[in-house]
N, C-alpha and C positions, 0 to 999 in steps of 0.2 A: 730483601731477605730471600735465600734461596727455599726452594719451593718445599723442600723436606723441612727446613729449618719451621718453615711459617707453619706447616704441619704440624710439626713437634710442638713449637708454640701455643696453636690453636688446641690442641690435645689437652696442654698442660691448663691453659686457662678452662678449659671443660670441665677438666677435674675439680680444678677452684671452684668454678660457680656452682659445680653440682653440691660438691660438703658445704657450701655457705651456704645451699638455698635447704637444704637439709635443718643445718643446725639453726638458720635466722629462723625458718618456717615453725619447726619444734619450740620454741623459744616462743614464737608468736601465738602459737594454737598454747599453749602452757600456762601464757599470761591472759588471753585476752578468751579464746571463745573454745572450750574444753568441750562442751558440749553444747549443741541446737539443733533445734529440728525446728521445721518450717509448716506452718497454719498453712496447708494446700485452698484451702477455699479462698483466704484472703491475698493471698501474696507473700503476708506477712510474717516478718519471722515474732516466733516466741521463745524466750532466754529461759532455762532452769539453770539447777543448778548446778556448778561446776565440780568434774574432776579428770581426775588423772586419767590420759592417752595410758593405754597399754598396746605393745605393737601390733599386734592382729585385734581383728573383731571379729566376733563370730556372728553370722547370721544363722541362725537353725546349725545346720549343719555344716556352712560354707565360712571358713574363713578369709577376710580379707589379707592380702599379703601386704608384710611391712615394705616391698618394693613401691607398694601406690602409697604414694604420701604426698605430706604437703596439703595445699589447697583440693588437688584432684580427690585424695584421701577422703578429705571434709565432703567436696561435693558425692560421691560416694554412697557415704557412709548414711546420707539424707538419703539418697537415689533408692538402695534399697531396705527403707524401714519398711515392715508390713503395712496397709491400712487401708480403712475402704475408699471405693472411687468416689468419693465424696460429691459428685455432680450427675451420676449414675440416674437416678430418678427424674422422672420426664416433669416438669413444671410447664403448663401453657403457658403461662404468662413471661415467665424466666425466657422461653424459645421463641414467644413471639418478640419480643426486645430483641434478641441476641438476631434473627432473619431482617430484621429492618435494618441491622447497621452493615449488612452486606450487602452488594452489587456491582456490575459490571456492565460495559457496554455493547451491546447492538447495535451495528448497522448507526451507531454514533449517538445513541438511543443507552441514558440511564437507567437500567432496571436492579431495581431491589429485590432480594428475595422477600421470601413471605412463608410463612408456619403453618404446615398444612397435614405432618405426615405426625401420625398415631404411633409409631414405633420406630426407634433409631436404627438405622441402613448401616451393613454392618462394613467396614473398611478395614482394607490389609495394606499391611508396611512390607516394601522391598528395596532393598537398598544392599550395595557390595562394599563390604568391610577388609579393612588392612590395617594401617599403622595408625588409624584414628586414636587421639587420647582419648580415655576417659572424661577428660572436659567435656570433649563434644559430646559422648554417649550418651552418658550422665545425663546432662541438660536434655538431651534427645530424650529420654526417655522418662523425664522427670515431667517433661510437657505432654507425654500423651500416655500415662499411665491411665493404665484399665481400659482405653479407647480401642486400642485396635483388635480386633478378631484373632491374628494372627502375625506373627511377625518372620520372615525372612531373612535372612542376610546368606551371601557368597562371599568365599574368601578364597582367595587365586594364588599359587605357589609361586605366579610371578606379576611383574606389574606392566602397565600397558605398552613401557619399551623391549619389554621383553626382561628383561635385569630379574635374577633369580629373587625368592628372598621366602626368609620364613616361616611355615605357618602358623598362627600364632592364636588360633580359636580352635585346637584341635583338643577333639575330647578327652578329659581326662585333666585338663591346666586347668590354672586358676582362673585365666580369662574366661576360657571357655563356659567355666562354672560359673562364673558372675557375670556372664552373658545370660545363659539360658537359666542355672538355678537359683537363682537371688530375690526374685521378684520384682528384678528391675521394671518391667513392663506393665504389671499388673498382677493381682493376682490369679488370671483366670484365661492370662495372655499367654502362651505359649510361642518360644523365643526357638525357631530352627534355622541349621548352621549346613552348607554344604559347601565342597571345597574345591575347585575348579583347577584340574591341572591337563594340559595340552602341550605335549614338545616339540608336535610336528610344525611345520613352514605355516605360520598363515597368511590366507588371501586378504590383504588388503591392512595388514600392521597392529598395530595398537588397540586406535576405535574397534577393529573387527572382535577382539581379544577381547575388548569391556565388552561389546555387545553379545558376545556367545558368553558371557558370564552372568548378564543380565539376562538372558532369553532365559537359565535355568530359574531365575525371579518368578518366570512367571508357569514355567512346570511346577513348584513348592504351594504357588497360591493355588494352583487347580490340585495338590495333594493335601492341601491343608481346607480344601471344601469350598472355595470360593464358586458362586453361581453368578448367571449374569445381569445380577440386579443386586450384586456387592460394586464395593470402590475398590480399587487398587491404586496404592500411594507409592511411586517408584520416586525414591532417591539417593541421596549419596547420605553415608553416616553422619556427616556434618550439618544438614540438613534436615527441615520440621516445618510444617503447620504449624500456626498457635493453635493452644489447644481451645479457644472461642472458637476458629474458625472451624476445627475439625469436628466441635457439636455442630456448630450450625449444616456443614457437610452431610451429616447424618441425619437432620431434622429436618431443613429446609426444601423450598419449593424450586430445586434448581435443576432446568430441563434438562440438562447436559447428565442429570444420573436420573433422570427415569425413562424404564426401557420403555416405557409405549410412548416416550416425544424424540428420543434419542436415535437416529438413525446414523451413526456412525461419521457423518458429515464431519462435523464440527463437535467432537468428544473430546479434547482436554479440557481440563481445567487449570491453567498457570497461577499456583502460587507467589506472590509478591513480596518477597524477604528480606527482612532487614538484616543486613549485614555487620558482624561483628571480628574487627578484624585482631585476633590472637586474644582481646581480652574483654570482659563486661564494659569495662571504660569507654573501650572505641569501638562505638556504634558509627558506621559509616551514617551521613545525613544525605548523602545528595545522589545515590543511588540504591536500586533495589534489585536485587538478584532473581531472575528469573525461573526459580523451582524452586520447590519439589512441583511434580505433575501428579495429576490425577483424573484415571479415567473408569469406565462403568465397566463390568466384568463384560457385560455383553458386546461390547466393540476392542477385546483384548483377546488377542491368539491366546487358544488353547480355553480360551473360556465361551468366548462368544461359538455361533453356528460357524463351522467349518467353510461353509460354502460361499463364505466373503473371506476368506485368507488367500492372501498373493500367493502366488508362487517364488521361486528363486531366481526366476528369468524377469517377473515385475518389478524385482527388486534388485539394487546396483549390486550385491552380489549375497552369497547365502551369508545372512544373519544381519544383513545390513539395512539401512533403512530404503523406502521404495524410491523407486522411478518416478522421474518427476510429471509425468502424467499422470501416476495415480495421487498425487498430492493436490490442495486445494490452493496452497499459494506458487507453486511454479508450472500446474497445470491445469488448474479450475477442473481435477478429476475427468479428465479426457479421454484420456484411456478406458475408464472406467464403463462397463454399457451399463445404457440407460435405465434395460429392462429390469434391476439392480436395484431396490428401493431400500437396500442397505450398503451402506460405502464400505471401502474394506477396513477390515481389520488391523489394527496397532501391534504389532510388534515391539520389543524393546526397545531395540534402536529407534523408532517412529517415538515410543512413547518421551524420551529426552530431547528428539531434534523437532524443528518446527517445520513439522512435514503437512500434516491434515490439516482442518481448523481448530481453532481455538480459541479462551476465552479466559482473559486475566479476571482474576475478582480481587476487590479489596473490600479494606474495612471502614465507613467512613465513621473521617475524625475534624476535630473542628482546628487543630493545631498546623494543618495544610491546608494551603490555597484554595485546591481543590477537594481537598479531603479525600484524597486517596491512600488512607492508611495501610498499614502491610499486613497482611494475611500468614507470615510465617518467620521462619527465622535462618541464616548462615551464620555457625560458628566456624568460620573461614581464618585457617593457618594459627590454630589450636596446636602447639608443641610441650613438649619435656623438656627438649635439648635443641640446641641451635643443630647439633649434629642428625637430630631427626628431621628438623627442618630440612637442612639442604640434601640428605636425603629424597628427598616428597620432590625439590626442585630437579632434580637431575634427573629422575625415573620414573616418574606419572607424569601422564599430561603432556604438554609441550615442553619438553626436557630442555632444559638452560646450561650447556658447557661452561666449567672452569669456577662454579657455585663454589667450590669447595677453597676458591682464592679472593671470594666477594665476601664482604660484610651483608649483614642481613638485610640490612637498606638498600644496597646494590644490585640485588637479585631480580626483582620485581617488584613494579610500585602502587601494590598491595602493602608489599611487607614496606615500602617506607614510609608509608602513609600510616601502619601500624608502630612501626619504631618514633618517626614524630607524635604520634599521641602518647606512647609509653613511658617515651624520654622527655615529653615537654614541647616539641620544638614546633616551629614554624612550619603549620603546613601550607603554605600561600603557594608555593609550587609547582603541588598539586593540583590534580584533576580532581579530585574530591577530597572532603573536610570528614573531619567526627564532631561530635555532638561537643557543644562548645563547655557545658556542663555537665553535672555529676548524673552519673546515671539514674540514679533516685531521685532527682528532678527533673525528668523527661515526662514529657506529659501524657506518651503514647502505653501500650501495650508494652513488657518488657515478658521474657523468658520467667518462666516459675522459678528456676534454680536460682533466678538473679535477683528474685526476694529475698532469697539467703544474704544475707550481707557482709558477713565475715570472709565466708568465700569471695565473695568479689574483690574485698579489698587485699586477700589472701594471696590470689590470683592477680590481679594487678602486681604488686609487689613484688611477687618470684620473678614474672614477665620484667621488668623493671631492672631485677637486677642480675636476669642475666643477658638483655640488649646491653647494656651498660659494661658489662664482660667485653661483649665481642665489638663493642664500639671502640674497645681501647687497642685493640690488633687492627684494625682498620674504621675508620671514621669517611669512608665516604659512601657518598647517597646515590638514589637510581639517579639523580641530574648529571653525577657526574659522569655517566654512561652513555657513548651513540646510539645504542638503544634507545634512550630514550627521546630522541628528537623524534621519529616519527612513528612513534609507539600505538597511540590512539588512530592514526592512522590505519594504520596494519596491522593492528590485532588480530591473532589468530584466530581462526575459525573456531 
């Protein structure tokens, strides 16, 4: 078919999937689960009684737009009920449990933490926002309501290839408002928005672009009062801590956030994330995603003492991350002198690449070999529309020419990995599996939002049928692409 033809095609079948997933979804939410709200302490959801969807909601003063609907709608509409942080109050006993099921390694050396602090340490979210759904927000925010200090996000008039595109968290919209006035975060959390726009040439592409986007992350947190015996949680909106581990963060006895053991050495903290790939269902089993990070105010530019910040000559160019002498694993801190009993300072770009030291923690579970459970969560290739999808593939990130002629399996094998869990099929293929059963019999840790259950099967279901759309204009898979013979080879950096 010629290339405008398959256009016109793929357009027309858009249009179909979107009024089907409209009208099945209304249909579904009508008959089966009109109203619920979710028991935060347990998990668990609890059913009243039912009635009729009317197209907006209002919370106080903000109403929801009939544009968010469907399953997102549902999870939403949970996301911002008012109510207290129900785990708010310090329990010894509750925090010495919750520090014994954490730990990481040393020098090859298991250490567990331990419950030792009188008051919870307070921690800020930063992370840059764009065409994230509300799937991911939602859940993002559903798991760390009331917890953080403060909340951040940057939003960029273009994305890291440069490719223009909308702003869509500007004050005044609907998002914007149920961004910041909704209570999605908390009630006590405060949700700010700045928005990053740059025309001129930059040095060094894309990365350089996220990273002078990220550096304002961490000017919001030193304006929104952070000192250097706070946490800073830098990551992407798809992206979370559980919210177990983000108390135990604040309670526990872990040297890497107290300033009198913390010398800036070895200051991450790598999150271990189970990954979910487009839907509750397909929980990736045989890998863990390497953030969100988190580090002490006091070894973060612009928080910590000035007089351990690089310069832009230590560093491979301004905004970027350091020279590999001043890093622990390409230079054993070389450069660095001696006389120096604080290492330097993390910058953005240092805080996402694996530059200084650092230190994964998980959670142990008895369901793994070794019980290395996962400490947080990726809602990874979370869409509306196939056409936002291949969006996201052509102009973030390591951009993929000719997306807009590949079925969604084609593209990257992420997404086929998520199309075979969706649609059923064989993932034997593959370099990784999803969870062989239902996500309500997994035996680990699961997302607060994914107590809800109607959502999950809500969201399954639209996912379902609209890969099932775009399977029928093209049905072939990433195998059938030379990309994929030496793929895990040469991953990109």
């Amino acid at each position: 078919m010629p290339m405008d033809g398959a256009r016109l095609m793929r357009d027309r079948l858009s249009f179909i999937q979107n009024t089907l997933a409209i009208a099945i979804t209304a249909f579904s939410i009508g008959q089966i689960f009109l109203h619920h709200s979710i028991d935060y302490s347990s998990n668990q959801s609890t059913h009243h009684t039912a009635h009729l969807r009317v197209p907006t909601v209002k919370f106080d003063a903000l109403m929801l737009p009939p544009t968010i609907d469907g399953s997102e709608r549902l999870l939403l509409e949970n996301a911002m009920k008012k109510r207290s942080v129900w785990d708010d109050n310090i329990d010894p006993e509750i925090e010495e449990k919750r520090c014994r099921r954490y730990f990481t390694y040393i020098n090859d050396t298991k250490l567990n933490t331990n419950y030792k602090a009188k008051k919870r340490r307070r921690v800020f979210l930063g992370s840059l926002i764009a065409d994230d759904s509300w799937h991911a927000l939602g859940a993002l925010a559903m798991e760390t309501y009331g917890i953080y200090t403060a909340v951040a996000f940057v939003e960029s008039n273009r994305t890291q290839t440069g490719t223009p595109r909308e702003l869509r968290f500007v004050k005044g919209t609907d998002e914007h408002n149920i961004l910041t006035g909704s209570n999605l975060f908390g009630p006590n959390t405060p949700v700010l928005i700045e928005h990053f726009s740059y025309e001129g040439e930059i040095d060094g592409g894309g990365l350089i672009r996220e990273h002078m986007q990220r550096h304002m992350i961490l000017n919001m947190w030193k304006k929104a009062g952070m000192a250097p015996d706070d946490i800073g949680v830098l990551t992407d909106a798809d992206e979370t801590p559980t919210r177990d581990f983000l108390r135990a963060v604040q309670m526990c006895d872990m040297p890497q956030f107290d300033p009198e053991k913390q010398d800036c050495h070895t200051a991450k903290v790598i999150v271990a994330s189970m990954v979910f790939e487009g839907s509750p269902e397909c929980m990736t089993t045989t890998r863990k995603w390497m953030h969100p990070d988190m580090i002490l105010g006091k070894c973060i530019e612009g928080i910590g003492d000035d007089q351990f910040k690089l310069n832009d000559m230590q560093r491979q160019r301004k905004f970027a991350w350091r020279k590999k002498q001043y890093t622990l694993k390409l230079g054993n801190y070389s450069g660095w002198p001696e006389e120096k009993k604080t290492f330097p300072l993390w910058n953005a770009a240092d805080f996402r690449r694996d530059q200084g030291g650092h230190e994964i923690y998980f959670e142990q579970v008895d369901y793994l070999r070794w019980g290395m459970g996962h400490t947080g969560y990726h809602f990874h290739n979370y869409f509306d529309s196939t056409d936002q999808l291949r969006n996201k593939y052509m102009t973030y990130g390591h951009p993929i020419a000719g997306v807009d002629q590949m079925s969604v399996s084609e593209i990257h094998p992420d997404l086929d990995l998520m199309v075979d869990c969706v649609l059923g099929r064989s993932s034997t293929n593959n370099k990784h599996t999803t969870l062989s059963t239902q996500l309500k019999d997994f035996e680990g840790r699961v997302p607060i939002a994914y107590g809800f259950d109607e959502y999950v099967v809500a969201r399954h279901n639209e996912l379902k049928m609209i890969l099932t759309e775009d399977a029928k204009v093209n049905n072939s898979t990433w195998h059938d692409t030379e990309r994929s013979k030496d793929w895990y080879e040469k991953i990109p950096p």
